[in-house]
C-alpha positions as CSV (number, residue, x, y, z in Angstrom):
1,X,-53.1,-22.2,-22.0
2,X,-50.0,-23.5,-20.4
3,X,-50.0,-26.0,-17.0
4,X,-47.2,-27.5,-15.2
5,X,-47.7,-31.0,-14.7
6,X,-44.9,-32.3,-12.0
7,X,-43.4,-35.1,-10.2
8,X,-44.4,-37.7,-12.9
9,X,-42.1,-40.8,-12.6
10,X,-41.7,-43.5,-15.1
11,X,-39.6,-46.6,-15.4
12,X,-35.9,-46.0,-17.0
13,X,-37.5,-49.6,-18.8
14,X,-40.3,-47.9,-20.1
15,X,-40.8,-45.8,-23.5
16,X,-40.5,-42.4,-21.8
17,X,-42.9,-40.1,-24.5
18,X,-45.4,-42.5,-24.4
19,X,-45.8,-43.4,-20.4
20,X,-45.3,-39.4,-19.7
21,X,-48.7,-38.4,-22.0
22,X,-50.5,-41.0,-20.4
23,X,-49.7,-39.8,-16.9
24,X,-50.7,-36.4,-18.1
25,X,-53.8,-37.7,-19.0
26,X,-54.2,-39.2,-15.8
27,X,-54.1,-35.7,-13.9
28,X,-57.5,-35.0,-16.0
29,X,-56.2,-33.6,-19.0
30,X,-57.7,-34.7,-22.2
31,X,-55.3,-36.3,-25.0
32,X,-57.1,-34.5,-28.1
33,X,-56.4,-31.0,-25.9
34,X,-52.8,-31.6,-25.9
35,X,-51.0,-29.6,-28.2
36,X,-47.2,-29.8,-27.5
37,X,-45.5,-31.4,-24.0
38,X,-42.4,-29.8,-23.0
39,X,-39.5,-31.3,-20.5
40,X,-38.6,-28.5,-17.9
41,X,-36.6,-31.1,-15.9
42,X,-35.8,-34.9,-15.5
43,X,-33.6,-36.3,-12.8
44,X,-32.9,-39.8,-12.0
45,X,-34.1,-41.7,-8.6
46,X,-31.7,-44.3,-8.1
47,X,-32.1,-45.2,-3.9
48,X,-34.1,-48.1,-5.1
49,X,-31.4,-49.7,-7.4
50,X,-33.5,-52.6,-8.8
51,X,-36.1,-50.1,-9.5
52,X,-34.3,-46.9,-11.0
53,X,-36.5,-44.7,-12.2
54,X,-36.6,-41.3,-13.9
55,X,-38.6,-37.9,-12.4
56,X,-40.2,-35.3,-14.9
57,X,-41.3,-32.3,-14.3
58,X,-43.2,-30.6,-17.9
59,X,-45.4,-27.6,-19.1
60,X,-48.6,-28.7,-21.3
61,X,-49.3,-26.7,-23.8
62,X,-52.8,-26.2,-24.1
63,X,-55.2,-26.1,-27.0
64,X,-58.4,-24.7,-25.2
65,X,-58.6,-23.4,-21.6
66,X,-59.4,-26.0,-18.8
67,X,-60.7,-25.1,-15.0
68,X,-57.4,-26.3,-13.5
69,X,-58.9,-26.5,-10.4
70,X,-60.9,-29.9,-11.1
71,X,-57.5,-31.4,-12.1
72,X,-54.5,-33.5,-9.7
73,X,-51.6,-31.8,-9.1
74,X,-51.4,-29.4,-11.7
75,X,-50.8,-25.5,-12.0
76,X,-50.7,-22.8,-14.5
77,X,-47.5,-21.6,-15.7
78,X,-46.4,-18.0,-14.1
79,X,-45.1,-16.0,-17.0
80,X,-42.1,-14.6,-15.5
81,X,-42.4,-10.2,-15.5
82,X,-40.1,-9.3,-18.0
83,X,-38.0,-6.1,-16.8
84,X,-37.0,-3.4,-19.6
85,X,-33.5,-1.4,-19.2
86,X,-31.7,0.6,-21.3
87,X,-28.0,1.8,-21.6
88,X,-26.8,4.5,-19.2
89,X,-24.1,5.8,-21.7
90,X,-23.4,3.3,-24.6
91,X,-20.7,5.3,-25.8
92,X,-18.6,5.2,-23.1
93,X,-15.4,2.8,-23.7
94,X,-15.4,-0.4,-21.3
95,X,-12.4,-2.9,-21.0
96,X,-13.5,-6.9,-20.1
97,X,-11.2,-8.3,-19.0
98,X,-11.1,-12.5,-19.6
99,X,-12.9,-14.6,-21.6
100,X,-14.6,-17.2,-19.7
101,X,-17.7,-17.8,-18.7
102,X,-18.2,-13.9,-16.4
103,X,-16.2,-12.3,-19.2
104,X,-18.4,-13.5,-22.2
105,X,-21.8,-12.7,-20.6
106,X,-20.7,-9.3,-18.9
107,X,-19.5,-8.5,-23.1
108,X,-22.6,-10.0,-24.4
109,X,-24.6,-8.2,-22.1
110,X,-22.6,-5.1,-22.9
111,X,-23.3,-5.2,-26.9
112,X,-27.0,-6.3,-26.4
113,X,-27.1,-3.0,-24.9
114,X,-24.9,-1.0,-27.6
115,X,-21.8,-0.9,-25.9
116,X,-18.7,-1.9,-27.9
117,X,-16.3,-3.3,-25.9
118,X,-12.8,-4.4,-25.9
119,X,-12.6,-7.8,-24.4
120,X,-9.3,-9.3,-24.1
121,X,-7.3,-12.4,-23.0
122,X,-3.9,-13.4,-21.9
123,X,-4.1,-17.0,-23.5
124,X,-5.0,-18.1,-26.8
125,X,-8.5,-18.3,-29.1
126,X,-10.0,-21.8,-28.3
127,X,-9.0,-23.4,-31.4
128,X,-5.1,-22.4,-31.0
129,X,-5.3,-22.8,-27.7
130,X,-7.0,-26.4,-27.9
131,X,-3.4,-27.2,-30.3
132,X,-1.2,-25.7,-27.2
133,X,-3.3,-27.7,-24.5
134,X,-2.0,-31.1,-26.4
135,X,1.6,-30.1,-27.0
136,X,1.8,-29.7,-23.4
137,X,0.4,-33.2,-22.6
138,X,2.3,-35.2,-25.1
139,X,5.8,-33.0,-24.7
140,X,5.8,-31.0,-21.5
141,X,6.2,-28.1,-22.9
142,X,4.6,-25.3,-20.8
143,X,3.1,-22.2,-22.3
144,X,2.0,-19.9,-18.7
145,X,-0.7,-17.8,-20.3
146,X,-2.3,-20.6,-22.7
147,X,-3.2,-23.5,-21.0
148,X,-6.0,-25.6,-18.6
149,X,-6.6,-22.3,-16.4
150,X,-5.9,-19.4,-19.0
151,X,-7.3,-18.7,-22.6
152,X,-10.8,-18.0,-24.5
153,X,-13.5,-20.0,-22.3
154,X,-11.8,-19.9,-19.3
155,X,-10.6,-23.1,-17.0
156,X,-14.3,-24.3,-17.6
157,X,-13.6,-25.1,-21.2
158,X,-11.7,-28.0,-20.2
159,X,-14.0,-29.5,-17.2
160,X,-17.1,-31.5,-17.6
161,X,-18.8,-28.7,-18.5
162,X,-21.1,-29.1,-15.5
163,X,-23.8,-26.5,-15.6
164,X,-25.6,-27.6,-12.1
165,X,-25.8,-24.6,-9.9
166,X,-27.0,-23.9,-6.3
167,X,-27.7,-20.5,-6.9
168,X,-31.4,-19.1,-7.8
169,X,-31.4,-16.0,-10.5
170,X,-33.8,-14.6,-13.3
171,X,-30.6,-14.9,-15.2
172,X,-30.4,-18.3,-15.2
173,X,-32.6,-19.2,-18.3
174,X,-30.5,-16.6,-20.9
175,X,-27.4,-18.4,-20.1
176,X,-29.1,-21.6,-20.7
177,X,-30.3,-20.4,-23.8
178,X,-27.3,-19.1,-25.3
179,X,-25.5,-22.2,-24.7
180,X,-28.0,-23.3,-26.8
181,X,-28.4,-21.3,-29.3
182,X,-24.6,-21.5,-29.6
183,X,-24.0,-25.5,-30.5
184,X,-24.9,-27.1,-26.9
185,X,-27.2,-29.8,-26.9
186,X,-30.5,-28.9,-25.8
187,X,-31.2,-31.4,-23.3
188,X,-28.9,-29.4,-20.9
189,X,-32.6,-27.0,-20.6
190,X,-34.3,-30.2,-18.8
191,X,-31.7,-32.4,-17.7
192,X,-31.3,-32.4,-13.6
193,X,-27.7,-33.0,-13.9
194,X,-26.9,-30.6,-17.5
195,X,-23.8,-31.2,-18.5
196,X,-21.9,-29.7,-21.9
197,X,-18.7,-31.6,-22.4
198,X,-15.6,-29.9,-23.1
199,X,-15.5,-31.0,-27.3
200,X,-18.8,-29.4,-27.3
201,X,-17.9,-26.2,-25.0
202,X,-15.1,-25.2,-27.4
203,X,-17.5,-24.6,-29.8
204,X,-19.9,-22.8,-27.9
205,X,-17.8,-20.7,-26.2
206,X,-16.2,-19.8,-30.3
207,X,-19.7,-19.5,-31.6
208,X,-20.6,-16.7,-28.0
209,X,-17.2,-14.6,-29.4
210,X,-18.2,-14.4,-32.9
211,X,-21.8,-12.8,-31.8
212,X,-20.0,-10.4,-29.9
213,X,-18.0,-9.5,-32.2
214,X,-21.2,-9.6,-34.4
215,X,-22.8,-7.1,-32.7
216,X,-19.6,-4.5,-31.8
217,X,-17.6,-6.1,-29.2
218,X,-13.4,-6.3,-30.1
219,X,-11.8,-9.4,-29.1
220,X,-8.4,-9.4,-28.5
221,X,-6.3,-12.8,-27.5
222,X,-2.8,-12.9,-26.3
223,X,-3.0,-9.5,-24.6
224,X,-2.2,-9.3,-20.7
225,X,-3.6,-6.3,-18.2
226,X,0.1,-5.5,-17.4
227,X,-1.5,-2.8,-15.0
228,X,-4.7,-0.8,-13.7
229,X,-4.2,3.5,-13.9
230,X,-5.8,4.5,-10.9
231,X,-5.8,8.1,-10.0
232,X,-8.0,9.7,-6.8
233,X,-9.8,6.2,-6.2
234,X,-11.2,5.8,-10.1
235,X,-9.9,4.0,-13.1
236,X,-8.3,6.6,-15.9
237,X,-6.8,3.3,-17.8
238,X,-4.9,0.2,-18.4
239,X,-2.2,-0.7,-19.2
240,X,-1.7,-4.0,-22.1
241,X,1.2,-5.9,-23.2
242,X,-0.2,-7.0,-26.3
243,X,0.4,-9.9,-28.9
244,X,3.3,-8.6,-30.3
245,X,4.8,-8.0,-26.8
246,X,4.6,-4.0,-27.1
247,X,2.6,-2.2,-24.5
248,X,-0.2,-0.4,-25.1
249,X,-1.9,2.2,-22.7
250,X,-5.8,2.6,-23.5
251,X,-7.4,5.3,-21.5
252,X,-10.6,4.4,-19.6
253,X,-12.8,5.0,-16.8
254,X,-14.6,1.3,-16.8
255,X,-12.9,-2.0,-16.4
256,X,-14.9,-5.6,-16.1
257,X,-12.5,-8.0,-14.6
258,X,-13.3,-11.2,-15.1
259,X,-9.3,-12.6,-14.7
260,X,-10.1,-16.2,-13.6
261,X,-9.4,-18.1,-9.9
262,X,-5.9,-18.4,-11.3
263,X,-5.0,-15.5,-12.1
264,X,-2.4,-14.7,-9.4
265,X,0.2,-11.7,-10.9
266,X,-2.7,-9.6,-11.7
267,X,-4.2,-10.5,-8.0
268,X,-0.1,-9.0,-6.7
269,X,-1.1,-6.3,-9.1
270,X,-4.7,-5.0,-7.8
271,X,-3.4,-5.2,-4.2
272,X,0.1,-3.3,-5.5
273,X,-2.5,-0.5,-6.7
274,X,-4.4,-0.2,-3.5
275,X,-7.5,-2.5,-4.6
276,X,-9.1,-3.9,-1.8
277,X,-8.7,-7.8,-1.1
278,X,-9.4,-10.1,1.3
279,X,-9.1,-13.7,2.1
280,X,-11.7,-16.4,1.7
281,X,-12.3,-20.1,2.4
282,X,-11.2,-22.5,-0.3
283,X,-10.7,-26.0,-0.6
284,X,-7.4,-28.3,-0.9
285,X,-7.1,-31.8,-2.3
286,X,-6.9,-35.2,-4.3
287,X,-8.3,-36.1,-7.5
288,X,-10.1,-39.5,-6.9
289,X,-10.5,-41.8,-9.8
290,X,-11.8,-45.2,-10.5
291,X,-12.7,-47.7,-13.1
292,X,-16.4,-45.8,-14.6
293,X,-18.0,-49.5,-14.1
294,X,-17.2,-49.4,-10.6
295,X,-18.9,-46.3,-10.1
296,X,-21.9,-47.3,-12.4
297,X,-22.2,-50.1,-10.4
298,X,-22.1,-48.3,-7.3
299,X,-24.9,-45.9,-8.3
300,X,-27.1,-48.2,-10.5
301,X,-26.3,-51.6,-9.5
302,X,-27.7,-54.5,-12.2
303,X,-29.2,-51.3,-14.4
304,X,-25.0,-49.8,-14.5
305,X,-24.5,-49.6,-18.1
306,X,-28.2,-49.2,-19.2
307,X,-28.1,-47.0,-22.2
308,X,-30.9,-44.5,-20.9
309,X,-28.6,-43.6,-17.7
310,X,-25.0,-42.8,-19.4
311,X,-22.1,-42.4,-17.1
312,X,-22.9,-42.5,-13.1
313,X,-22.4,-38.9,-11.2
314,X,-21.8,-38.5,-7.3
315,X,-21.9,-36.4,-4.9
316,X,-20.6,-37.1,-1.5
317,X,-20.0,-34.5,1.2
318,X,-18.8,-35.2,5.3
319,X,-19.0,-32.6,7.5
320,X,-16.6,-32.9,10.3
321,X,-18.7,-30.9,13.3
322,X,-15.8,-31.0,15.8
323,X,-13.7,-28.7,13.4
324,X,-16.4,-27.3,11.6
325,X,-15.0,-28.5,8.5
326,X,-16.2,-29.7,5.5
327,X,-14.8,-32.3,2.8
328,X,-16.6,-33.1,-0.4
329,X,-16.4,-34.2,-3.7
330,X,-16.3,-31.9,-6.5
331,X,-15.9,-31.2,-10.3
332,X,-17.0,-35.0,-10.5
333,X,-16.1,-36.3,-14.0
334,X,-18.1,-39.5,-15.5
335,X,-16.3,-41.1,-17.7
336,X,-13.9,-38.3,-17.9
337,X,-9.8,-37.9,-17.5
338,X,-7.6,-36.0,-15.1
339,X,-5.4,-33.8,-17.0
340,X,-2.4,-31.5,-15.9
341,X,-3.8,-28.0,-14.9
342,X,-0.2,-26.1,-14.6
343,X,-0.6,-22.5,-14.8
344,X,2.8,-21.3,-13.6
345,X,6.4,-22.4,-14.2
346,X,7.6,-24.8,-11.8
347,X,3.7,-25.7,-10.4
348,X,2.3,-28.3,-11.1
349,X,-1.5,-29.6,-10.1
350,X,-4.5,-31.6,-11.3
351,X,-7.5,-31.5,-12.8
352,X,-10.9,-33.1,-14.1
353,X,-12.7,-32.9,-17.7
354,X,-15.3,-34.8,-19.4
355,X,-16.5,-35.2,-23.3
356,X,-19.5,-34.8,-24.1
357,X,-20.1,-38.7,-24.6
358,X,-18.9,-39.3,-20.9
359,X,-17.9,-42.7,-22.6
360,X,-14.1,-42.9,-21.2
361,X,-13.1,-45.8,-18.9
362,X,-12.4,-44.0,-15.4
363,X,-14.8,-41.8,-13.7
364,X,-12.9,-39.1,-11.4
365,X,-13.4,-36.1,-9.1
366,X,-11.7,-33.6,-6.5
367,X,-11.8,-35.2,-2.8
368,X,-11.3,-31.5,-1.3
369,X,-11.4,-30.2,2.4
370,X,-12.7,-27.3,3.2
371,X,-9.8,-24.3,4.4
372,X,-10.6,-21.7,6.1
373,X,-9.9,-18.0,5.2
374,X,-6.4,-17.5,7.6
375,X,-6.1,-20.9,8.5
376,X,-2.3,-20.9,7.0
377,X,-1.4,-17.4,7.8
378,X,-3.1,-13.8,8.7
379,X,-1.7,-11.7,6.4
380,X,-3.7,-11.6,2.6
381,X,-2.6,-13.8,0.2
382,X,-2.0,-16.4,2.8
383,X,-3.8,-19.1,1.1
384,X,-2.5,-18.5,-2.3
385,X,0.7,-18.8,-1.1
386,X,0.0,-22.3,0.2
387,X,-1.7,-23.3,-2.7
388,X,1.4,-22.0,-4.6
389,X,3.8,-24.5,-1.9
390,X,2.3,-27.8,-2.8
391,X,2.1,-27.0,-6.3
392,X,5.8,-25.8,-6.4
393,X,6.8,-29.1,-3.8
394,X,5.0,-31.5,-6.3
395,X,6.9,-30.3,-9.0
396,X,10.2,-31.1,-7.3
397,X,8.8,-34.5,-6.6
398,X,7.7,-35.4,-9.8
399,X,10.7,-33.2,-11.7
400,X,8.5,-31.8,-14.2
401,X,4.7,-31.1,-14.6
402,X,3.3,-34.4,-13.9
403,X,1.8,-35.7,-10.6
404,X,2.0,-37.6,-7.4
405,X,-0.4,-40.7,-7.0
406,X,-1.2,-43.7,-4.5
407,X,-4.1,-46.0,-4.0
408,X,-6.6,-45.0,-2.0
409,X,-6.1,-47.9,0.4
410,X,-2.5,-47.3,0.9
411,X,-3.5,-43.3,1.4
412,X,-5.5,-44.8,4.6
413,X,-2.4,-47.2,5.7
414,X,0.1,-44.3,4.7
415,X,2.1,-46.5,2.7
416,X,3.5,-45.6,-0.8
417,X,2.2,-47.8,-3.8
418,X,4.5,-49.9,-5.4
419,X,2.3,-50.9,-8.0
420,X,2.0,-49.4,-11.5
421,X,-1.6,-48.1,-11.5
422,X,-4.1,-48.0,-14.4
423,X,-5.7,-44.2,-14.6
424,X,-6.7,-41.6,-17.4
425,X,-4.3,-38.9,-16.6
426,X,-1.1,-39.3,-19.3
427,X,1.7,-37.0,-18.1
428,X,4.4,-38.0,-15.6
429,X,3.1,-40.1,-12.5
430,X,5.4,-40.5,-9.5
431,X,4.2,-43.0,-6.0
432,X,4.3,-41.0,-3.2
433,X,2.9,-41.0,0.1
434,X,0.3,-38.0,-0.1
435,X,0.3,-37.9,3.9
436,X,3.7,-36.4,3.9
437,X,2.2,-34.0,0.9
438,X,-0.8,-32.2,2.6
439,X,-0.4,-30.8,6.2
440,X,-2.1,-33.2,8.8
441,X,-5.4,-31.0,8.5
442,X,-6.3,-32.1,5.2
443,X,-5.2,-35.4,5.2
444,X,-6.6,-36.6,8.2
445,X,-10.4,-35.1,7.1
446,X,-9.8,-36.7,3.8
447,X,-9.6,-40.0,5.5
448,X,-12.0,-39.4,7.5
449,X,-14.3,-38.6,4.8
450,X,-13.0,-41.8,2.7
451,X,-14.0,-44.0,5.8
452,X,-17.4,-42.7,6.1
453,X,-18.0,-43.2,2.6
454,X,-16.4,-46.6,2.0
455,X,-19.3,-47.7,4.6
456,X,-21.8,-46.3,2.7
457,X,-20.7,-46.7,-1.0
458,X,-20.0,-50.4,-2.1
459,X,-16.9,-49.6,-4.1
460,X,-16.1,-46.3,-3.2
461,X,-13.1,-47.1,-1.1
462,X,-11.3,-50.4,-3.1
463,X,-7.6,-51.4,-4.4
464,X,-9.0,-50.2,-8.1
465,X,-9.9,-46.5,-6.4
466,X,-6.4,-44.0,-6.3
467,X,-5.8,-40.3,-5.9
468,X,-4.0,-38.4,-7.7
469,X,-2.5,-35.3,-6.9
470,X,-2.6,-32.3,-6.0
471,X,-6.2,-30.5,-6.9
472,X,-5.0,-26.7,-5.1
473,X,-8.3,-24.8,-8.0
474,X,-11.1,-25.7,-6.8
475,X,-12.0,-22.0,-6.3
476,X,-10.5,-18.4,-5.5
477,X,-8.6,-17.9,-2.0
478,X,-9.0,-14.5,-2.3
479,X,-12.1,-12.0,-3.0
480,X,-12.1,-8.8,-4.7
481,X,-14.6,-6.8,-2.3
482,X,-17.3,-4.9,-4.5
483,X,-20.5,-2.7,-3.0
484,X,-24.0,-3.6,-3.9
485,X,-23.9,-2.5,-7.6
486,X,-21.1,-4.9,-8.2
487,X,-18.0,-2.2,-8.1
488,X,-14.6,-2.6,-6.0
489,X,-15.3,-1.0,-2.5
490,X,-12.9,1.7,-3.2
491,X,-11.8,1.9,-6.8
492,X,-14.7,3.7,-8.5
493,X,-14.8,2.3,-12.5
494,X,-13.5,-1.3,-11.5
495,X,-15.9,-3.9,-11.7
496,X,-14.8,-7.3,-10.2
497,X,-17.0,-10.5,-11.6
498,X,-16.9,-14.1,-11.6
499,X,-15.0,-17.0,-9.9
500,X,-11.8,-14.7,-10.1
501,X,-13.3,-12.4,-7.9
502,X,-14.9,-14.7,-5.1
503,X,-18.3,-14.2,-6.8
504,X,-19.3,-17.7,-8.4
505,X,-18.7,-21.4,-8.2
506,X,-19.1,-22.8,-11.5
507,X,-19.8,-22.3,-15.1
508,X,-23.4,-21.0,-14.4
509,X,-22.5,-19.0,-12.0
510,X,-19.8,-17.1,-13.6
511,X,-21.9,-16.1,-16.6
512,X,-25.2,-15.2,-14.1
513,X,-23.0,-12.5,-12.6
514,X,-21.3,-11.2,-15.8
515,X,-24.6,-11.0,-16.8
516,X,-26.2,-9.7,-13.7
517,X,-22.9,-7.0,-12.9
518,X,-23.2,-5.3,-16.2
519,X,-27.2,-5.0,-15.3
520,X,-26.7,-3.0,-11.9
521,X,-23.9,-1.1,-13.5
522,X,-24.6,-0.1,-16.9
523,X,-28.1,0.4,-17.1
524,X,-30.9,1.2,-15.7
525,X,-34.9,0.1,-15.6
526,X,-37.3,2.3,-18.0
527,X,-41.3,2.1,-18.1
């Protein structure tokens, strides 16, 4: 027999295996009838901070049946209805397109079904791609289809590897699980907050490729979708440049795009073909950063530091009603760096990534305001284009791929910082005032939001707090429209998926559609 036994909270002071059995016990279930306790989820409860404490929820394992109604808060476990499908055609060829997070699943998915894809990337495989990512930081030198945005794993791979998501699915749980079952630690199944760590997500997102290729899938890095074939509204191909720069034509009828929020050429591309695009809200900003104590301190007070709570997170949003605008903070790193997140010559923008550990000296993440879909122009591609401005106008600033930075109190006074300032991010670092950077709608929301905050947040807004900038990634600007069983509204055979089509926010996300897309499309439900 299985129970959930929820909402049990113990002191961060206390020995957690110990107090949590005896709290079980407490609900009416007897010690010798407890066969195995299992963590579903722990979160932290920090709004008392002399008093942190942390909240479980678990499942009991059971070793005889007990009348659950004569115990406290406590319910059975619902075994979740598993639903059987099977391939429509297995032998049909299907291209996947990118390798991060939508890509993998939506291949994995494929091959658990007998399918035998070809999956291929512009950028490099991790570990080549990992030696490309540090040439670039130490020397400047720019590879545009191996870098922070592009190559296997996706722009996630170097992030905090933040797997918290919003978003409710049965598909959830097997994306979990793989992670697992692929080298990440397996407190991310319980943890509130799960995290991965982008030491650890290189070799997760390696060990996901090599069970593709395991069971059929191809795996090709290096190779670009130069261009779609589309004849009479359906896919008949595509078009590759591949590794050795010669370009290949495969003929097709089923392409899985998972390109990536970055992915502007082949964006031009799709809309050159007649693939229908639109607009969609995104978000501009800042990197914020400060010294991790400060932030520990801020979230924990006299327990900051305490061995059982790690690095401090936050999440702050401010909703300005009068606009009906949003600013937020996003991608927050504990005890992470800020890294250079150039994807195209002569851009060049910002970033957050964490290690595993989350043991660095700064803690950082996007201060972002919310833009609307044709806030900077009607026509499509509007706010790509201004995302594709600042980058370019920082680069001239700076003079290479580095970025602009100033304190956060001298943001709010609109002065430039004279000082040297101590941060995580390595590459070039020029003062400017970021006022004159941003038009008037961002920057004024983003002091807006710093003000509100500073009130609230001992620490938040301090001479040790700076931004660096810009952070133009936080998600797509455009979407790639697709019907209800996840195909392009009007090419028949193209299957858009993923943060790179407008579909998902996150790591989680991404892979819950790949997963999900290849489901509605590719198979169908059997007795």
């Amino acid at each position: 027999m299985k129970i959930n036994v929820n909402n049990i909270i113990i002191s961060i002071e206390k020995n957690q295996n110990k107090e949590i059995e005896k709290e079980i016990i407490k609900r009416g279930i007897q010690k010798n009838n407890i066969e195995k306790i299992i963590w579903t989820k722990r979160s932290i409860d920090s709004r008392k901070k002399n008093d942190i404490k942390f909240v479980y929820n678990t499942e009991v394992i059971l070793k005889n049946n007990v009348d659950i109604e004569k115990l406290k808060n406590v319910s059975l476990v619902k075994e979740m209805k598993i639903v059987k499908r099977e391939a429509i055609n297995n032998k049909e060829k299907v291209l996947v397109v990118g390798t991060g997070p939508a890509g993998l699943f939506a291949a994995l998915r494929l091959v658990e079904y007998g399918y035998k894809p070809i999956i291929i990337d512009r950028g490099e495989d991790v570990d080549s791609r990992d030696t490309t990512v540090n040439a670039f930081i130490k020397t400047g030198k720019f590879n545009k289809n191996s870098n922070i945005q592009f190559g296997e794993g996706g722009a996630g791979t170097y992030s905090d590897g933040k797997l918290n998501t919003r978003i409710k699915s049965e598909y959830i749980e097997k994306v979990f699980n793989e992670f697992v079952e692929c080298g990440a630690q397996k407190e991310i199944i319980w943890d509130y907050k799960p995290h991965i760590g982008t030491d650890i997500l290189k070799v997760v997102v390696k060990n996901l490729r090599n069970k593709i290729i395991s069971l059929g899938g191809k795996v090709y890095f290096n190779n670009f979708l130069q261009d779609i074939i589309i004849e009479n509204g359906e896919v008949k191909g595509a078009v590759i440049k591949n590794n050795k720069n010669e370009i290949e034509t495969l003929h097709l009828t089923k392409i899985i795009l998972a390109i990536g929020h970055s992915s502007r050429d082949t964006y031009r591309m799709l809309h050159k073909n007649g693939v229908f695009i639109e607009n969609k809200p995104f978000a501009i900003g800042a990197r914020i950063e400060h010294p991790r104590e400060d932030i520990d301190k801020m979230q924990y007070g006299k327990f900051a530091g305490n061995k059982n709570l790690g690095a401090a997170t936050y999440s702050l949003t401010y909703n300005n009603k009068e606009e009906e605008r949003g600013v937020f903070s996003f991608c927050m790193c504990p005890g992470g760096v800020i890294v250079n997140a150039a994807s195209e010559e002569g851009g060049t923008l910002v970033n957050g990534m964490s290690y595993s550990d989350r043991n660095g000296r700064f803690s950082n993440s996007a201060l972002v305001v919310g833009v609307k879909e044709n806030e900077f122009g009607n026509e499509l591609f509007s706010g790509m284009k201004f995302q594709e401005e600042l980058e370019r106008k920082t680069f001239e600033l700076v003079k290479t791929y580095g970025a602009l930075y100033q304190s956060v109190p001298d943001f709010l006074e609109g002065k430039i910082t004279t000082k040297e300032i101590e941060t995580s991010y390595e590459m070039k670092k020029t003062p400017y005032d970021l006022n004159k950077l941003f038009p008037d709608v961002i920057t004024r929301n983003m002091k807006m939001a710093l003000n509100y905050w500073g009130k609230r947040y001992e620490g938040f807004v301090s001479e040790r707090a700076n931004l660096i900038a810009p952070e133009t990634r936080t998600s797509a600007p455009v979407k790639i429209t697709r019907n209800e069983y996840g195909e392009s509204v009007n090419i028949k055979g193209l299957y858009p998926i993923g943060e790179g089509a407008g579909y998902a926010g996150g790591i989680v996300s991404a892979g819950v559609d790949g997963l999900k897309i290849v489901d509605l499309a590719f198979t169908k439900e059997i007795e």
